[in-house]
C-alpha positions, 0 to 999 in steps of 0.5 A, a space after each residue: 375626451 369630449 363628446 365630439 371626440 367619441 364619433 370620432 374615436 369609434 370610426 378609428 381603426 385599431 392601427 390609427 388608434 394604435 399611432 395615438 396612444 403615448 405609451 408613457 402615458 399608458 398604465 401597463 396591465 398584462 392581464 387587462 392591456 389597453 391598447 390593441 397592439 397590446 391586446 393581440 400580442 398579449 393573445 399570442 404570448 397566452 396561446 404559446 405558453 398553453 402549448 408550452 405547457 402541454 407539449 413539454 408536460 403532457 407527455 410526463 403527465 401522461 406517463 404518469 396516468 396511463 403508464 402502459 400506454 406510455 410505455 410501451 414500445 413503438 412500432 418501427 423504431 423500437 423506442 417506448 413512447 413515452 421516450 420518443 414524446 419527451 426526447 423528439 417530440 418536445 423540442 420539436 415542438 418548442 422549435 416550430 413554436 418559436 417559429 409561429 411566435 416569430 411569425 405571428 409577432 411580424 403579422 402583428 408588426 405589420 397591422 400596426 405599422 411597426 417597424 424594426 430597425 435594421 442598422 446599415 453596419 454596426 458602429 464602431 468608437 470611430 464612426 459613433 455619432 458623439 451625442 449617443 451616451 455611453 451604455 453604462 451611463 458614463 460619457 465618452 473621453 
């Protein structure tokens, strides 16, 4: 990059920036990312893997501290808490994670520009176009 790239290289936002890269040029770091996509969806994954964590492993390491609280049974529904928390509470929660993931990776699609390919019908033997190779790395008879 020259210097008379750089003013320019700073008014670009990060979604022009995003369109200039050629990823098969791009050192792939997961700790460090270098591109902004990579930035933000790098962010999202980390958040959801914090929250993983401690709603499938907090209730047992709950349990494990403060095994009375944990224990004891709920009020209503006759169940010990820490029961409920692992049984119902976990897999909820795993579930409106997927969701959140699901909609942020879309948030994120949308500011760069990406879009995901949504075939018109699937392909059969017959319809296939001729130049597409076979998946396991053989060609077509």
């Amino acid at each position: 990059m020259t210097e008379d790239d750089a003013p320019a290289a700073e008014s670009m936002s990060d979604v022009e920036r995003e369109r200039e890269i050629d990823y098969l040029d791009v050192e792939i770091n997961l700790l460090r990312p270098a591109t902004p996509f990579m930035r933000d969806h790098l962010k999202v994954i980390w958040i959801g893997a914090i929250v993983w964590t401690c709603t499938t492993f907090g209730p047992i390491t709950l349990t494990r501290l403060a095994p009375d609280v944990m224990t004891s049974t709920m009020p209503m529904i006759g169940f010990p808490l820490h029961y409920f928390l692992i049984a119902i509470g976990s897999p909820s929660a795993a579930l409106l994670l997927s969701v959140w993931y699901a909609r942020k990776r879309d948030q994120i699609d949308r500011k760069y520009g990406i879009e995901q390919g949504v075939s018109g019908g699937t392909a059969t033997a017959e319809t296939a176009d001729e130049s597409v190779a076979a998946t396991d790395g053989g060609t077509r008879e």
